[in-house]
N, C-alpha and C positions, 0 to 999 in steps of 0.2 A: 187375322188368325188363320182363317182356310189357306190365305194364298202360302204364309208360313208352312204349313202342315204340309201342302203340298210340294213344295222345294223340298224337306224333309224327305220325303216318302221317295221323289223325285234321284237326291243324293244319294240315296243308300242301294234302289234299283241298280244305279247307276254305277256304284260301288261294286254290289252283286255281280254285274257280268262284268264287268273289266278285270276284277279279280278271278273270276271263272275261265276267261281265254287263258289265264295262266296257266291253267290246267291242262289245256289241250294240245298238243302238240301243232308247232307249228307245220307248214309245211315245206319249210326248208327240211326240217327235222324228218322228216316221214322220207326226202329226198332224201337227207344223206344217209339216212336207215336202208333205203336201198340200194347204197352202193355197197355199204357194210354186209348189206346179207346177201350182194351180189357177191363179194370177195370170198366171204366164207362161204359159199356152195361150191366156188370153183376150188378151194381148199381143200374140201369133204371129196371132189372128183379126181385127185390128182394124186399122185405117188410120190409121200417126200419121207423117205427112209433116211435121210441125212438129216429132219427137223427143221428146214432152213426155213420152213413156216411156223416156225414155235411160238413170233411174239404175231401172230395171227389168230385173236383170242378175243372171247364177250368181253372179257374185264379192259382192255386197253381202246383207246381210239383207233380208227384205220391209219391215219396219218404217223403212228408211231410203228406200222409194219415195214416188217422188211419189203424193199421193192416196190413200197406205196409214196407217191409223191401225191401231196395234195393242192388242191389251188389255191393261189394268195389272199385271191380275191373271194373266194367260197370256201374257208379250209374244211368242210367236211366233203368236199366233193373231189370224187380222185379222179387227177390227168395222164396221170404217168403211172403205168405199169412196167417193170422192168422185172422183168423173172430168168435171166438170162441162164444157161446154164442149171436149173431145175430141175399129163400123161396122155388123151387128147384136150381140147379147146372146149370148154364146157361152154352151153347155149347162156350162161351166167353174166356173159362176158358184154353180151351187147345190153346190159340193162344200166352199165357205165357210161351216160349218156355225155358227161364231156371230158372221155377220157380222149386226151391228145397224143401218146407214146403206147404204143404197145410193143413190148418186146418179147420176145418169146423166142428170142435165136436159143441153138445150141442144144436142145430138149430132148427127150424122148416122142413128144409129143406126138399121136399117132391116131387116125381118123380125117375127119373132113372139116375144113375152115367152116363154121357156122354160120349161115344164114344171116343172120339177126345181127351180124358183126357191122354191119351196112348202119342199124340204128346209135352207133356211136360216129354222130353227126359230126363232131369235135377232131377226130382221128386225123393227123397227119403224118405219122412216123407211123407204119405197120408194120414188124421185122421179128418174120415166123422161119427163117432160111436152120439149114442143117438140121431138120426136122424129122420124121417118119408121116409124113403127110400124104395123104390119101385124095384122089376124086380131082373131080371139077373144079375151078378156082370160081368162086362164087360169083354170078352176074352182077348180083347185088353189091358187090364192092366198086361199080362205075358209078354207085350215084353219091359216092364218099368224096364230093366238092373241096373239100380243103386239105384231100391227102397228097401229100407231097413224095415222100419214100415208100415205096413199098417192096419190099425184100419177099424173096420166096423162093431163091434157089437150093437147092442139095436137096429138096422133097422127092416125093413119088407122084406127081399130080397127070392124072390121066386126063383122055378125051380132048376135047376139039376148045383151046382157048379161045371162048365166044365172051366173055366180056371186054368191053366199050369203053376207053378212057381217051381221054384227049390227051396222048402222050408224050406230049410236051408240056405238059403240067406238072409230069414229079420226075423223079428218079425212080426207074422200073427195073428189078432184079429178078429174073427168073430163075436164070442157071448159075 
């Protein structure tokens, strides 16, 4: 009778949390939550007087935005950015940790490539050209191991091109 009672008490514990993780967000979920509230801050920073960011909203998924491609293999997590033709680069941008396409040709875009662009480890298509781009081309984009294209001519980029790539690794466009 104890050992009964026990398996009893033992089942419903057990009941208890398994039902309770339900509750919690997993953390894929908390991941793809941050590429969503990554997307919408750089939203909140940019100038789209034409709406081309309309279906860019709490109520929809990211993977149903304009210009948002998501992964097959992860679909809450975005690779492809393509905003071609779209005010600067929000610091938002590197919190897309396996974003693989960033496009950004043809923009108004105007300020300094960000820093933190480096922590989108995944990046192999970079293409910010015909821009109003400002400053230094950041050091920190030498240690972007799997970028292949990186476009960045018709900018304003001042000072002394010090970053480091092994230049037969990708397609390099400055001018």
């Amino acid at each position: 009778m104890e050992f009964h009672k026990r398996s009893v008490i033992l089942i419903i514990c057990v009941t208890l949390v398994l039902s309770s993780l339900n509750c919690l967000p997993t953390s894929q979920h908390l991941i793809a939550e941050t590429d969503r509230l990554a997307l919408l801050a750089f939203k909140d920073t940019i100038n789209d007087p034409l709406g081309a960011l309309t279906s860019w909203n709490e109520s929809s998924h990211c993977s149903n935005w304009t210009g948002i491609r998501c992964s097959r293999r992860h679909p809450s997590r975005v690779v492809i950015l393509d905003l071609q033709s779209m005010s600067g680069i929000p610091q938002e941008i590197g919190h897309l940790s396996r974003l693989q396409e960033l496009w950004l040709a043809n923009n108004t875009l105007r300020g300094k490539i960000p820093r933190n662009l480096s922590s989108c480890k995944s990046l192999w298509d970079l293409v910010l050209t015909q821009n109003k781009l400002v400053g230094g081309i950041p050091v920190e984009l030498g240690s972007l191991s799997m970028l292949r294209n990186l476009y960045l001519g018709k900018n304003y980029f001042s000072g002394p091109s010090r970053f480091h790539f092994q230049i037969f690794r990708f397609s390099l466009t400055l001018f």
